[in-house]
C-alpha positions in Angstrom: 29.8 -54.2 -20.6 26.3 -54.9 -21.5 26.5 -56.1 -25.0 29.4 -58.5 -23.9 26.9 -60.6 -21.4 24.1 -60.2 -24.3 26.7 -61.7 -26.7 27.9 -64.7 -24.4 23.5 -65.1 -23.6 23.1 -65.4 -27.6 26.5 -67.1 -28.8 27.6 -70.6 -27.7 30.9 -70.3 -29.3 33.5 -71.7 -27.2 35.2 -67.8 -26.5 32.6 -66.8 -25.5 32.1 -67.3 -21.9 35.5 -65.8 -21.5 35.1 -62.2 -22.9 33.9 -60.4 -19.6 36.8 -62.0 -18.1 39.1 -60.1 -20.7 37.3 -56.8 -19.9 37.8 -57.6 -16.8 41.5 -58.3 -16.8 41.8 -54.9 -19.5 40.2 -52.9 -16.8 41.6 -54.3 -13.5 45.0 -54.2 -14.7 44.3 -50.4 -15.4 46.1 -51.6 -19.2 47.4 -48.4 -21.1 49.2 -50.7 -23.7 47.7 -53.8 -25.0 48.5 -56.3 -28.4 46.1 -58.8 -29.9 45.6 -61.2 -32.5 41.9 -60.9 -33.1 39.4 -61.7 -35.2 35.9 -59.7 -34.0 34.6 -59.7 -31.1 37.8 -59.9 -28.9 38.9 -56.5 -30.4 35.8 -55.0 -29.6 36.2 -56.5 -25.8 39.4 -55.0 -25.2 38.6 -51.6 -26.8 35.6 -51.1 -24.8 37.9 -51.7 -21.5 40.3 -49.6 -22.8 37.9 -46.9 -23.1 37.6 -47.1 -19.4 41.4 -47.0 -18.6 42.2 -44.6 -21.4 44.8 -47.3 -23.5 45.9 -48.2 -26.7 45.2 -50.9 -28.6 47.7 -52.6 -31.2 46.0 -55.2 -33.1 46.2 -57.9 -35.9 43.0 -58.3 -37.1 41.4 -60.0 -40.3 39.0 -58.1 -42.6 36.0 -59.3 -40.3 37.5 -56.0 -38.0 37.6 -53.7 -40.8 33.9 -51.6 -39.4 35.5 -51.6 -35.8 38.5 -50.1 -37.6 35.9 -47.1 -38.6 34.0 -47.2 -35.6 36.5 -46.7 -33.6 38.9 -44.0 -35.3 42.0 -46.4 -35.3 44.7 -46.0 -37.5 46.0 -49.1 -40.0 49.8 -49.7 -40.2 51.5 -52.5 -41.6 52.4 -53.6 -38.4 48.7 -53.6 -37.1 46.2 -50.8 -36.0 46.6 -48.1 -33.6 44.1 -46.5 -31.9 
């Protein structure tokens, strides 16, 4: 969770302020199955909190996602990823 309060310290983008509350949410709601449209930083929100509850992630992402794609082992379809 650290690097999501460093990244709302150094970004003033108006998401920002709102991604501890989506880890939050991920992890509170003990999430096994979630879907996003995301573009960055979102994705790497939920799949951090989804580490902690053991879930899957579905997403539509734009090429910005493509080293999280690596980085986190998930597989492309033509629907989205899976991880």
């Amino acid at each position: 969770m650290s690097f999501i309060l460093e990244h709302v310290q150094n970004r003033k983008t108006g998401m920002s302020p709102h991604y501890p509350t989506l880890y939050s949410v991920v992890v509170g709601l003990e999430t096994k199955t979630a879907f996003e449209f995301g573009t960055g930083f979102s994705t790497k929100t939920i799949l951090e909190a989804l580490d902690i509850t053991g879930g899957k992630l579905y997403s539509i992402s734009t090429n910005e996602t493509a080293n999280l794609i690596k980085s986190y082992k998930m597989i492309p379809t033509t629907n989205g990823i899976i991880r």
